[in-house]
C-alpha positions in Angstrom: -5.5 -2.3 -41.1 -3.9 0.6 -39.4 -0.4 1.1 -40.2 1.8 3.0 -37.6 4.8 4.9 -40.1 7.8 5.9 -38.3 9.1 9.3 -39.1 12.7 10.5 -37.4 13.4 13.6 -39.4 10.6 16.3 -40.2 10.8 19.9 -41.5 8.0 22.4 -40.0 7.2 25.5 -40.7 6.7 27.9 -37.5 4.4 31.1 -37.4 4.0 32.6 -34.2 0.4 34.4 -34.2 0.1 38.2 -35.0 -0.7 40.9 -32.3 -4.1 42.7 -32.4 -4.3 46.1 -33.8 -4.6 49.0 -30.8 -8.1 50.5 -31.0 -9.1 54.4 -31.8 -12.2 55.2 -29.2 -13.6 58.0 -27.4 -16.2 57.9 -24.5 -19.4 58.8 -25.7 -22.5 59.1 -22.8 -24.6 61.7 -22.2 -23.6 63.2 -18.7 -19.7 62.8 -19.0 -18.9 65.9 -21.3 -15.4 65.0 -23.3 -15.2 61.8 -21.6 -11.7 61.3 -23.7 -10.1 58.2 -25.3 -11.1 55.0 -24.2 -9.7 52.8 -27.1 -7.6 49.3 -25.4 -4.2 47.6 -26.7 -4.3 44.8 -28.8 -3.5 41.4 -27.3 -0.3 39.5 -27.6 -0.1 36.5 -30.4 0.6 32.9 -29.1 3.5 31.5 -28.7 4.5 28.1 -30.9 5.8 25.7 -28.0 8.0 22.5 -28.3 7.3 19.8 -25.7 8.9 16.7 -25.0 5.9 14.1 -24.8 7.4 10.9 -23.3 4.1 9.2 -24.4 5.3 10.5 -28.2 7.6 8.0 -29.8 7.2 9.6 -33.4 7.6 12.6 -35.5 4.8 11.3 -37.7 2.1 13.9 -37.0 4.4 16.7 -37.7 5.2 14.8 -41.0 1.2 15.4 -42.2 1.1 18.6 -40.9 4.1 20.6 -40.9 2.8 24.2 -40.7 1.8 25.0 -36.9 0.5 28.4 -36.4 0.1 30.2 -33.2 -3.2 31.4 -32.5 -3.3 36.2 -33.0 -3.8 38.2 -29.9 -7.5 40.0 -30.9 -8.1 43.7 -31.3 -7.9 46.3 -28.7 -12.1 47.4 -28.3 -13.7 51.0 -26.5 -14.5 51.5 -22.8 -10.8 50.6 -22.3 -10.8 47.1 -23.3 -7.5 45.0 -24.1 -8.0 42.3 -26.8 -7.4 38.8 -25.4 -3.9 37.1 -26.0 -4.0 34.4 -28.7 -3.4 30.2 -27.5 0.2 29.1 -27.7 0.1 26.4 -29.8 1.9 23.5 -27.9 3.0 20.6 -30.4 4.5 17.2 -28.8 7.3 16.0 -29.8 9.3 12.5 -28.4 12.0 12.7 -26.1 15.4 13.0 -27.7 14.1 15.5 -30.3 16.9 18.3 -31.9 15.7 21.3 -32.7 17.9 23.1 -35.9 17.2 26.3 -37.4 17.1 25.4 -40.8 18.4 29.0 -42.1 21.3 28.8 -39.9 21.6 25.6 -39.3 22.6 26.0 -35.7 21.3 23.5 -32.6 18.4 25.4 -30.6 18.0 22.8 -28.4 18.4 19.0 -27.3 14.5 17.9 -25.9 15.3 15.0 -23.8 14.1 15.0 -20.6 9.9 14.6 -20.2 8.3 18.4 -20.6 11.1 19.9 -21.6 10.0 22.9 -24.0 11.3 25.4 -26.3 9.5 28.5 -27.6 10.6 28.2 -31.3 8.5 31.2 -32.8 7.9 34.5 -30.1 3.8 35.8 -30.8 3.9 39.5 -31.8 2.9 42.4 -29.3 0.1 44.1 -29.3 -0.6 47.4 -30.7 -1.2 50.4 -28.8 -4.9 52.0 -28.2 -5.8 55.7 -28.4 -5.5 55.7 -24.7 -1.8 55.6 -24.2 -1.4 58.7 -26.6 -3.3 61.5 -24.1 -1.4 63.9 -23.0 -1.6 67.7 -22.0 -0.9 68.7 -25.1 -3.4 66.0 -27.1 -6.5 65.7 -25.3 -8.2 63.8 -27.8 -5.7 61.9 -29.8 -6.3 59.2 -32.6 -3.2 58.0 -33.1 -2.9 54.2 -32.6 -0.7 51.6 -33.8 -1.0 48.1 -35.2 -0.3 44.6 -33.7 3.1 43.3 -34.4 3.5 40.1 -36.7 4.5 36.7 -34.5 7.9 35.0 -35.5 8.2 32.7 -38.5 11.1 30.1 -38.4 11.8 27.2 -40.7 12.8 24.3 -38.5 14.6 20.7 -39.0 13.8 18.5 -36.0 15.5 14.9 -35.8 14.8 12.4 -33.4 17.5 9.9 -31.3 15.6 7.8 -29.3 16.4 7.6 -25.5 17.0 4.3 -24.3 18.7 2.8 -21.2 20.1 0.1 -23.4 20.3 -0.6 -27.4 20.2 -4.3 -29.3 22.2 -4.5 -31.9 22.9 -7.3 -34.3 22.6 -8.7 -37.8 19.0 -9.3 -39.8 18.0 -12.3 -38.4 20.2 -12.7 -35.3 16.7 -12.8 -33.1 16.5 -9.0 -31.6 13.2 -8.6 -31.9 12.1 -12.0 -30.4 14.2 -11.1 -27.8 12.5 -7.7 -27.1 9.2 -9.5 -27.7 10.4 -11.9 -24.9 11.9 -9.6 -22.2 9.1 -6.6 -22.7 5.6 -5.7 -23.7 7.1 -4.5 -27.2 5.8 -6.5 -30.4 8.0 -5.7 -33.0 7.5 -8.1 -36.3 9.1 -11.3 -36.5 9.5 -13.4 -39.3 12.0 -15.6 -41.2 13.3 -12.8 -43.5 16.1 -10.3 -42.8 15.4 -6.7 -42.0 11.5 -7.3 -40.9 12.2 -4.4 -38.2 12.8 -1.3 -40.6 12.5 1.4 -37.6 13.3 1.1 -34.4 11.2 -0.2 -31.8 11.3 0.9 -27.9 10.3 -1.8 -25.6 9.7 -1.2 -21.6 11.3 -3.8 -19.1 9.4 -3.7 -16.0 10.9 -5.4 -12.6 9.7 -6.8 -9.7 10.8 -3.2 -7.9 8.5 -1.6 -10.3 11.8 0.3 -11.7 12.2 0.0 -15.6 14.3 -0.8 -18.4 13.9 0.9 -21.9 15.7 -1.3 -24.7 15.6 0.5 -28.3 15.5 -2.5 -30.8 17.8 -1.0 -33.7 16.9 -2.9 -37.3 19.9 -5.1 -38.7 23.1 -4.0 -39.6 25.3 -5.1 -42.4 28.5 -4.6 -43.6 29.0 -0.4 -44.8 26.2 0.1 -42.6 28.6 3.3 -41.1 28.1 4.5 -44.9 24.4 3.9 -45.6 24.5 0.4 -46.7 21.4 -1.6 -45.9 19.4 0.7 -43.1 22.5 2.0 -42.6 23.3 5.3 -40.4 19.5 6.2 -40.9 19.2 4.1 -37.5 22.7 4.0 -36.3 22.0 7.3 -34.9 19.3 5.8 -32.2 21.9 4.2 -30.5 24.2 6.8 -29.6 22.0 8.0 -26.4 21.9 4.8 -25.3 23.4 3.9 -21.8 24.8 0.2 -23.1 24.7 -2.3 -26.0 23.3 -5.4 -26.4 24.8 -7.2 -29.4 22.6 -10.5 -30.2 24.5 -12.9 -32.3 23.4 -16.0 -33.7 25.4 -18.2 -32.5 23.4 -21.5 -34.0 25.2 -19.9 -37.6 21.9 -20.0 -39.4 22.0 -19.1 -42.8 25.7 -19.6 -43.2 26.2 -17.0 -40.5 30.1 -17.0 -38.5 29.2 -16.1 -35.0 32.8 -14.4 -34.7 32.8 -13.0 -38.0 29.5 -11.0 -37.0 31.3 -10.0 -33.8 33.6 -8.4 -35.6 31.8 -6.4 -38.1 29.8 -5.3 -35.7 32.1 -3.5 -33.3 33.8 -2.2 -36.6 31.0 -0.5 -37.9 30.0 1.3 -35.1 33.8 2.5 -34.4 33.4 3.5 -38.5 30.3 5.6 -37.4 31.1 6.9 -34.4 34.2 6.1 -32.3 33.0 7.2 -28.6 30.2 4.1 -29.9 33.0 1.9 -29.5 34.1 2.5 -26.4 30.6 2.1 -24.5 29.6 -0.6 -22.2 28.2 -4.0 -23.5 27.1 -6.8 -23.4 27.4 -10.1 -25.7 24.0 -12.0 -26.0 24.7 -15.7 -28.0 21.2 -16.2 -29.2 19.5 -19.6 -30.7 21.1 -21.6 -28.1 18.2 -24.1 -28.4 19.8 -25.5 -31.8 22.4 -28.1 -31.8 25.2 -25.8 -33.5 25.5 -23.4 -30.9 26.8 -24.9 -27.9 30.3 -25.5 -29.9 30.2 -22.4 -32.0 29.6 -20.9 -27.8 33.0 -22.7 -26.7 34.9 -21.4 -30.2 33.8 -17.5 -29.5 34.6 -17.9 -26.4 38.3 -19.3 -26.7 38.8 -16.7 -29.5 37.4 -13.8 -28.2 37.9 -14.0 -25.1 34.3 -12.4 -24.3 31.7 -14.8 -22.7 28.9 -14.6 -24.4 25.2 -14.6 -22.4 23.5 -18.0 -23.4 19.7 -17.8 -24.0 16.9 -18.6 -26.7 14.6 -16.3 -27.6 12.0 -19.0 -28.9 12.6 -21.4 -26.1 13.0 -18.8 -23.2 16.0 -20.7 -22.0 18.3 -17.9 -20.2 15.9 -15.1 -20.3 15.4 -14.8 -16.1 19.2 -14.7 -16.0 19.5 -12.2 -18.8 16.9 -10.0 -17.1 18.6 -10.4 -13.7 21.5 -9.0 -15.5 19.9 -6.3 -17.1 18.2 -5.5 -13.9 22.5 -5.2 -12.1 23.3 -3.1 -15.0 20.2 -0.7 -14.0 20.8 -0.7 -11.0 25.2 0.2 -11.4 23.5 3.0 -13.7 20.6 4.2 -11.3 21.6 3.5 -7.6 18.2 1.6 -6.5 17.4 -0.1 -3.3 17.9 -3.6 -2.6 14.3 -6.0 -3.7 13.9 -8.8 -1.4 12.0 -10.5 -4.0 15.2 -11.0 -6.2 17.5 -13.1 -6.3 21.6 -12.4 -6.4 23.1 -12.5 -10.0 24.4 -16.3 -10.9 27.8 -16.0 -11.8 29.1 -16.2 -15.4 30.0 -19.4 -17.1 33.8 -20.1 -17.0 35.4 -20.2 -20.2 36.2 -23.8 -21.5 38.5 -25.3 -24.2 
């Protein structure tokens, strides 16, 4: 069985490749008396290239192999030959990748839009030939000089995913059922908490053909801002998102307080990061199908305030209105033209007492 590891935080080592050494030669043929120096520059080394590779989702092949080495520019050869530059070495990296110099530790650079690069470690120039050195004064010169050595950096590169919209919620609270019901995403799912430990991105796709990208951030607990449980290892994958989604359990399951959760929630991401607590969201109230929720529904609602969006995962009750919702808040983010094939929001339900 394969097993797909995700890696947000890798150390590489950078080497750009060497420059070729500059070549001593002198024209030799037989009817071209003192034919002079003929000896070519070295070629350039290769470049090491970053490249945001919105098909790559992981840091996990720079994990197993963390040295990447430019290819050396080859020597200069007779007859006035140059030696050929040496391949950049390109390496992939996912969207939302930063790029620290791990001496310094300053920001290089923020990789989040698709192809995106950053030359992280220059190739060294090539050396100079025999032939740049005539002159009136040394007609038949064997000076030459060596190829340059290519840049070597230490870098730290940490991914935060880029999503349109992030769940959030407890272990349990259904987020990736709900990921596995609105996209082509298949996190795990199973009756134990924290059974997504990394985050998972799932693609909404409308009948417009525009799309959604929902980051699926594993459970949080209470001290999460401080490391407790998955903790800030994942908070971080939420701060590029556009929106939140927080998915409550509103059945209680487990001796869970719908409210309670509410709460803690909004907390811990104003403990991590404040500006997290004043983005746009929306409250999902998950597990409606069980005979709890509907009045734990009408308690959060009279003392929050909020009005939660009613759906279950499992059942699929609410899921076309949810993604009609998801669809307006694309489209107030994205200006997108009207589809004829879908329908107008239905309104919100009114709260009751």
């Amino acid at each position: 069985m394969k097993i797909h590891k995700f890696i947000d935080r890798v150390k590489i080592y950078a080497k750009g490749g060497d420059g070729g050494n500059g070549c001593v030669s002198f024209r030799r043929e037989k009817y071209v008396p003192f034919g002079g120096p003929d000896g070519g520059d070295g070629g350039r080394g290769g470049d090491v290239v970053l490249r945001a590779d919105p098909d790559t989702d992981s840091l996990i092949r720079l994990h197993f192999n963390p040295h990447q080495r430019a290819e050396s520019g080859t020597h200069g050869q007779g007859s006035n030959r140059y030696g050929r530059k040496g391949k950049d070495r390109i390496v992939l990296v996912p969207c939302g990748t930063e790029v620290y110099d791990e001496a310094t530790g300053e920001q290089l650079a923020d990789l989040v839009r698709p192809n995106e690069t950053l030359v992280v470690a220059r190739g060294g120039s090539g050396g100079f030939g025999n032939a740049r050195f005539l002159s009136n004064t040394n007609r038949a010169p064997r000076e030459h000089t060596p190829g340059k050595p290519g840049e070597e950096k230490t870098l730290r590169l940490e991914l935060k995913l880029v999503a349109d919209a992030g769940l959030i919620g407890f272990p349990n609270a259904g987020k990736s059922a709900l990921l596995r019901a609105i996209s082509h995403a298949h996190p795990k799912v199973a009756a134990y908490p924290f059974t997504t430990i990394n985050p998972v991105v799932g693609t909404v796709r409308f009948d417009d053909y525009t799309t959604l990208r929902i980051a699926d951030i594993p459970g949080l607990i209470p001290g999460a801002h401080k490391g407790a449980g998955l903790g800030f290892d994942f908070l971080r994958h939420v701060e590029r998102a556009g929106f939140l989604i927080h998915v409550l359990d509103m059945a209680g399951t487990e001796g869970r307080n719908p409210m309670e959760d509410f709460e803690t929630l909004r907390r811990e991401l104003a403990l991590y990061k404040p500006e997290l607590a004043e983005r746009d969201f929306l409250i999902v109230a998950n597990k409606m199908d069980l005979s709890e929720a509907q009045e734990n529904l009408k308690q959060f609602q009279k003392q929050t305030g909020y009005i939660p969006i009613p759906l279950s995962a499992l059942t699929g009750e609410g899921i076309p209105r949810f993604l009609e919702i998801l669809r307006q808040e694309l489209r107030m983010r994205r200006p997108l033209p009207p589809s004829p094939n879908v329908p107008p929001t239905p309104p919100l339900p009114q709260e009751t007492e």
